[in-house]
Backbone as a chain_set.jsonl record, in Angstrom:
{"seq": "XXXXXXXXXXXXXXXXXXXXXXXXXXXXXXXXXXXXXXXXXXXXXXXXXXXXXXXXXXXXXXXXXXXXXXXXX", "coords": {"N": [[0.818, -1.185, 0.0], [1.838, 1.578, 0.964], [3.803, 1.261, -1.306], [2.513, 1.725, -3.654], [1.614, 4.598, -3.107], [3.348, 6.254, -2.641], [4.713, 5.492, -5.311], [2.638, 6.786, -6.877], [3.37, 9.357, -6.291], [5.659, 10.382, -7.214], [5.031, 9.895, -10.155], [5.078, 11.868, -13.171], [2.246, 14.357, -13.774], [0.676, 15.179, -16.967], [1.202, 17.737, -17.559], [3.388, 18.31, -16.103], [5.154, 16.75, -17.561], [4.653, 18.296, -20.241], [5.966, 20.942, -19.482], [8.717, 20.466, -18.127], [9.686, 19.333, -20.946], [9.202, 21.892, -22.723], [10.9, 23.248, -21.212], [13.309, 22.324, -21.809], [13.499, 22.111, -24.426], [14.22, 25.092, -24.487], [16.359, 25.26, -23.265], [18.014, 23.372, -25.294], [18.002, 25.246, -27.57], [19.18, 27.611, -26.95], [21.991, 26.394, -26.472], [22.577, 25.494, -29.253], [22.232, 28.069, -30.577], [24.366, 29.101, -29.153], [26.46, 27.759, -29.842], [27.037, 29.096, -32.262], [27.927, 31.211, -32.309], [30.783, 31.68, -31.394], [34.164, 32.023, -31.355], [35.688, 35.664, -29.858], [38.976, 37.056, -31.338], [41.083, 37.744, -29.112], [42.285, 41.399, -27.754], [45.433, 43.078, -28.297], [46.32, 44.235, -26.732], [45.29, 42.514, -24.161], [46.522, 39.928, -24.908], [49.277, 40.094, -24.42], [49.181, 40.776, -21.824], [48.229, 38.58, -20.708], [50.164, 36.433, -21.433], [52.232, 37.757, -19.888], [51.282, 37.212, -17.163], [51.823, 34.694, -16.93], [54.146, 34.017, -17.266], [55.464, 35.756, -15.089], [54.305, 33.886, -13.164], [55.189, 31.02, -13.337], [58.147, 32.638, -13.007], [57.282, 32.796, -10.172], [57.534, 30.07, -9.349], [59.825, 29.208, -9.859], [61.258, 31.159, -7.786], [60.025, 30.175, -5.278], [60.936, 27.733, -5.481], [63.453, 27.266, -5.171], [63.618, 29.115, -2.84], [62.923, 26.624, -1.185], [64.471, 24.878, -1.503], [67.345, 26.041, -0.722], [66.163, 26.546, 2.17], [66.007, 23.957, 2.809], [68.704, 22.808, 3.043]], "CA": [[0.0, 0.0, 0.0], [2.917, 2.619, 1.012], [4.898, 1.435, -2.368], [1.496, 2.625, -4.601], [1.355, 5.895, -2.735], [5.082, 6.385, -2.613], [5.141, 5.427, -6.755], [2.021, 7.807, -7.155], [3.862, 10.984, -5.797], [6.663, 10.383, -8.419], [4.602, 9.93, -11.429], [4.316, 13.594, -13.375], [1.11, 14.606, -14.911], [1.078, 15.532, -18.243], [1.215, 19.27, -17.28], [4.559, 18.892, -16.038], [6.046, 16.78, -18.588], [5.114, 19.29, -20.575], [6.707, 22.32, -18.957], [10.231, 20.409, -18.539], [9.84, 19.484, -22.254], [9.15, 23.251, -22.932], [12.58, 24.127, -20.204], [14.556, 21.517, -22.53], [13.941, 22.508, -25.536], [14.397, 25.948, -24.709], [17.668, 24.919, -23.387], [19.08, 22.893, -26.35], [17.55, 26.112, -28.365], [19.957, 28.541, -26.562], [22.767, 25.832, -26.963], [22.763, 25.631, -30.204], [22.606, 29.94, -30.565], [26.186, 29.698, -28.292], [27.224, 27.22, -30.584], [26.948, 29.637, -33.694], [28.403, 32.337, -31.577], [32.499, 31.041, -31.967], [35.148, 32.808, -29.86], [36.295, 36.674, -30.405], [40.149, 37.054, -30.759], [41.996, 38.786, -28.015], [43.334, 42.116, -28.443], [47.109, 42.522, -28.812], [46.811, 44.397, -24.451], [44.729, 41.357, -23.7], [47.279, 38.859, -24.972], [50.629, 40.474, -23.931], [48.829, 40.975, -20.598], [48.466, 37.022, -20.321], [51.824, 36.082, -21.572], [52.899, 38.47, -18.292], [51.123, 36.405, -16.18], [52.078, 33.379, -17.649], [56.117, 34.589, -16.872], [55.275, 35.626, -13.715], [53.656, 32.487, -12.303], [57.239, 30.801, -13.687], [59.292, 33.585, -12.254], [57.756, 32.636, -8.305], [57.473, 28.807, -8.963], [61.337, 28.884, -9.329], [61.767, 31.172, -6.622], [59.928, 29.098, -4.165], [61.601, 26.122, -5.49], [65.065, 28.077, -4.683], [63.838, 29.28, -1.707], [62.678, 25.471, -0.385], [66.009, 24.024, -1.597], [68.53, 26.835, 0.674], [65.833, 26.134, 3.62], [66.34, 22.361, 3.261], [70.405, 22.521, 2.761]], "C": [[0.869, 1.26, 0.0], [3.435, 2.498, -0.53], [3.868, 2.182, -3.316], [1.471, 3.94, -4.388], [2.776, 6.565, -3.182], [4.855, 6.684, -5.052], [3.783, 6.645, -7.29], [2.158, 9.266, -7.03], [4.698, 11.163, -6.591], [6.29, 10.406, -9.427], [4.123, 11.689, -11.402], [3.24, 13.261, -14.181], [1.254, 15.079, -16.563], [1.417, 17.441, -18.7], [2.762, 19.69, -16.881], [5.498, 18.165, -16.877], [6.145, 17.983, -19.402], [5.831, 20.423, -20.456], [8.072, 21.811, -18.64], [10.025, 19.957, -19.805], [10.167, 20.773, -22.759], [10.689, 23.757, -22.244], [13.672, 23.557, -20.902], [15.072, 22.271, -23.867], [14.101, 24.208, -25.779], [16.101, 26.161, -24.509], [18.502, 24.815, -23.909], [18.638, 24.369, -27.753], [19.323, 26.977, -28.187], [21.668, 27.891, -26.604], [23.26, 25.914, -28.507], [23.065, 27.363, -30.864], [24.051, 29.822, -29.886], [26.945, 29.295, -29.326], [27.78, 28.307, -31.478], [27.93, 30.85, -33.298], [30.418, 32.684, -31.964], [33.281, 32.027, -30.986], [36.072, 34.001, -30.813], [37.799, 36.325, -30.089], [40.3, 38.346, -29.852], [42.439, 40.077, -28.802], [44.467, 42.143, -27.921], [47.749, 42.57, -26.783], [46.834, 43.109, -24.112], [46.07, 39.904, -23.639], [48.446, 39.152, -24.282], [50.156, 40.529, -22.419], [49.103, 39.574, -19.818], [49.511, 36.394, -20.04], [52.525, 36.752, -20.104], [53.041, 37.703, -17.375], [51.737, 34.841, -16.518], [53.988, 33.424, -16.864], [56.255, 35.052, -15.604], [55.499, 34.296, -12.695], [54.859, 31.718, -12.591], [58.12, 30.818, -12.848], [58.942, 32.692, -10.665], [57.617, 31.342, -8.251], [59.176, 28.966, -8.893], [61.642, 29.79, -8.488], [61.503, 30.616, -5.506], [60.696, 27.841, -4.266], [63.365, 26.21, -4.808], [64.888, 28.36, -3.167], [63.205, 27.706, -0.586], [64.12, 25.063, -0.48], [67.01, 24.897, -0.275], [67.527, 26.704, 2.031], [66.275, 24.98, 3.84], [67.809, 21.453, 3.501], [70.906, 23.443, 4.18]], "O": [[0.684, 2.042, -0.932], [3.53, 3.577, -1.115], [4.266, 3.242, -3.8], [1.311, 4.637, -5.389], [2.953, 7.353, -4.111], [4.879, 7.696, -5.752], [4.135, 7.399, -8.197], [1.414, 10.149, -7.458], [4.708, 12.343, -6.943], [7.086, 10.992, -10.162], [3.495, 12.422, -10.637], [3.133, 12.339, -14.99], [2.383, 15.238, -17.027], [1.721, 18.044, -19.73], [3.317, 20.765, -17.107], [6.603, 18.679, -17.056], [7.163, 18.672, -19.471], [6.344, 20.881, -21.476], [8.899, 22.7, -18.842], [10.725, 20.891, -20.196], [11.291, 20.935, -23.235], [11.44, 24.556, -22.803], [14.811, 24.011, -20.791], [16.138, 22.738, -24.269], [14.118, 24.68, -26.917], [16.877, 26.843, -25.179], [19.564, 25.415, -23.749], [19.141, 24.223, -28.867], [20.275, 26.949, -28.966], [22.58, 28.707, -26.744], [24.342, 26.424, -28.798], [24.057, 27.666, -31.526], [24.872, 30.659, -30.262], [27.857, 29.965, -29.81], [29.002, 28.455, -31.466], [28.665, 31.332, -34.16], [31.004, 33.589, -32.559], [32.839, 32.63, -30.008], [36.765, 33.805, -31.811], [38.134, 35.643, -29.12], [39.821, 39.48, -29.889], [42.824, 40.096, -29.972], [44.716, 41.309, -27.05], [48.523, 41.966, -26.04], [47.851, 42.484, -23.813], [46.388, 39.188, -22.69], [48.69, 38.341, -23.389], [51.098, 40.221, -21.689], [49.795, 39.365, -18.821], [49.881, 35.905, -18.973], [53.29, 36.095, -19.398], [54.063, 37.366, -16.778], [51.943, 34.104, -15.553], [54.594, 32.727, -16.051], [57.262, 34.707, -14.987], [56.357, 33.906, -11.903], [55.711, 31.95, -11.733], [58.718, 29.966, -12.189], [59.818, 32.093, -10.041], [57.525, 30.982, -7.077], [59.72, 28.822, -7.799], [62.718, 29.406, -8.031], [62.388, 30.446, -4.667], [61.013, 27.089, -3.345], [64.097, 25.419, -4.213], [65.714, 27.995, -2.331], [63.107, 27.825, 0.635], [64.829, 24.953, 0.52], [67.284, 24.424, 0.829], [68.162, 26.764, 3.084], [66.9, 24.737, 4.873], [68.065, 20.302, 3.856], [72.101, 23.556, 4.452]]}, "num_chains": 1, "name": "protein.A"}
């Protein structure tokens, strides 16, 4: 008796299939629009800005690695 009640609270009506049908396909709608979308290039700041960081992050991995080694010697 519990498992009928139980399996009757889980079944959707046809009111809310519909409305996640409707949330899906508005979904794979707006998916497909990103798709089409494609990726702007960087400008020239943007990139040289990166590359910075990029040489940075570098620069303090080998000084921590320098400064673990003369702590550990």
């Amino acid at each position: 008796m519990a498992d009928q009640n139980l399996r009757q609270d889980w079944e959707w009506s046809e009111l809310e299939w519909g409305l996640a049908d409707e949330a899906l396909a508005e979904h794979y709608e707006s998916v497909r629009h990103l798709e089409t979308l494609g990726l702007k290039p960087l400008s020239s700041g943007l990139t040289v800005l990166i590359w910075g960081l990029r040489l940075y992050v570098l620069f303090m991995a080998v000084v921590v690695i320098v400064n673990v080694v003369q702590t550990v010697h």
